[in-house]
C-alpha positions as CSV (number, residue, x, y, z in Angstrom):
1,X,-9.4,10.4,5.5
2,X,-7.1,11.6,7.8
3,X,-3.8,10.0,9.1
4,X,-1.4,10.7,11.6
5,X,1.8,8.7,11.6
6,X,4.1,8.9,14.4
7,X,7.7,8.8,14.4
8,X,9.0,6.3,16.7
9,X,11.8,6.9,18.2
10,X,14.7,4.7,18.2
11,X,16.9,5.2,21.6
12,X,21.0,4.6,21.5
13,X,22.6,3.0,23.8
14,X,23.9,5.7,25.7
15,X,20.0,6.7,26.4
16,X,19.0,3.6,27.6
17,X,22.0,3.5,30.1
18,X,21.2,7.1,31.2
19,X,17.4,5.8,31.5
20,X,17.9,2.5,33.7
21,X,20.4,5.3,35.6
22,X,17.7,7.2,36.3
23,X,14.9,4.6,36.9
24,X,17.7,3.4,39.7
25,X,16.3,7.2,41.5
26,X,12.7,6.4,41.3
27,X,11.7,5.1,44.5
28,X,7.8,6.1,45.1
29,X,4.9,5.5,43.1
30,X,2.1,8.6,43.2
31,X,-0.4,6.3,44.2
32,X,1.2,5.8,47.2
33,X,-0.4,9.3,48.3
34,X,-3.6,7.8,47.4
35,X,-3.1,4.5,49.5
36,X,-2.1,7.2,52.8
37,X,-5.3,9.3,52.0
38,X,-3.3,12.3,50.8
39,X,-5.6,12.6,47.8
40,X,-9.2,11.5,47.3
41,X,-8.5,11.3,43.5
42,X,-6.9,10.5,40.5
43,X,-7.3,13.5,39.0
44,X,-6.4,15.7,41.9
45,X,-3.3,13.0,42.1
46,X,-2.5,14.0,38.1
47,X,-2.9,18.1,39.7
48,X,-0.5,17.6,42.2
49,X,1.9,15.6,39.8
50,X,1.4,18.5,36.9
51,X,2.1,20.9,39.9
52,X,5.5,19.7,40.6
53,X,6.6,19.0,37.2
54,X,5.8,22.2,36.2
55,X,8.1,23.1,39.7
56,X,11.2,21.1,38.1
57,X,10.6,22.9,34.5
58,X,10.8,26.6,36.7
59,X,13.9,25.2,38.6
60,X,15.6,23.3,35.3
61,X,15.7,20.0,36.8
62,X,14.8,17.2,34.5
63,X,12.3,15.3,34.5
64,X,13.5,11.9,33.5
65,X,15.7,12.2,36.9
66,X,12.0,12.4,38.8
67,X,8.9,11.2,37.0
68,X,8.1,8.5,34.8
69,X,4.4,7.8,33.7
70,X,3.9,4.1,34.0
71,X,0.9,1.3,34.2
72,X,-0.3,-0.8,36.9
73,X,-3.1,-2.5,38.0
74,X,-5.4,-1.4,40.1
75,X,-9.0,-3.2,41.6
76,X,-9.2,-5.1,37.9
77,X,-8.4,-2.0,36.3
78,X,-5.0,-0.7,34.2
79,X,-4.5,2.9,35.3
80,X,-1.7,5.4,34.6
81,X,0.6,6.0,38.0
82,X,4.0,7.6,37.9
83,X,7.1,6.2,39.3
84,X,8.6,9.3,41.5
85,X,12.0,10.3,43.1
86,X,11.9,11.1,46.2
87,X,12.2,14.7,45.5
88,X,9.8,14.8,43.3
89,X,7.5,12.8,45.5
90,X,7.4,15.6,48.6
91,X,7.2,18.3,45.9
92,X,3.8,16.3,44.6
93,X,3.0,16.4,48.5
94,X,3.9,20.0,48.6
95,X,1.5,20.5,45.8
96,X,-1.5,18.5,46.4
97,X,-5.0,20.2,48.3
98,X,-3.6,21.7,51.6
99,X,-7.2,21.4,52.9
100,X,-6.6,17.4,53.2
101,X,-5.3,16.9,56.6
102,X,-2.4,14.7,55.4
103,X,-1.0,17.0,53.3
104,X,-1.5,19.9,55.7
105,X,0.5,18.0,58.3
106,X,2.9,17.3,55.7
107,X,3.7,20.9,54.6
108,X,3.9,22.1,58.2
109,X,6.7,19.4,59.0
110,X,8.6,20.5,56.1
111,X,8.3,23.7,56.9
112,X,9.5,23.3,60.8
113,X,12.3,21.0,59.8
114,X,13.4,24.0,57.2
115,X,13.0,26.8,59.9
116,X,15.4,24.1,62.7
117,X,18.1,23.3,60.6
């Protein structure tokens, strides 16, 4: 028989301050591209997400500062979401499937507003 025993992880005070610090920046939920129509999927909402965490790793920007996995409910069902800055949010924008006319629109905006200012 196998067992695997986790460590759990006991956080000081000074973590849990620099968490609820953090949570303070986390504004949008991922769903919320969902809800607008940006995404046709949880997974291709999980794609996007892996998309621009793996664009903060690259960049060295941490990732408590701009995702959080969390749990809500959804149509009688508990499903994983994330809990977004809104950095973070526009890069998961930036990253989701440019063929969805949302998204499209989205990147083009960006992109104009870049180019203007």
């Amino acid at each position: 028989m196998l067992v695997t025993i986790e460590q759990t992880r006991s956080y000081t005070p000074l973590e849990n301050f620099l968490d609820s610090l953090a949570d303070n920046k986390l504004t949008c939920y991922a769903s919320d591209l969902l809800q607008q129509h940006g995404c046709e999927s949880m997974e291709e909402l999980a794609l996007a997400i892996r998309r621009a965490t793996e664009v903060c790793n690259s960049m060295h920007l941490p990732l408590r500062e701009n995702f959080k996995p969390v749990y809500r409910s959804r149509n009688g069902e508990v499903v994983q979401d994330w809990r977004l800055s809104p950095m973070a949010y526009m890069l998961m924008v930036l990253n989701a499937d440019a063929r969805n006319g949302l998204v499209a629109r989205t990147q083009v905006e960006m992109v104009k507003r870049f180019l203007n200012h």
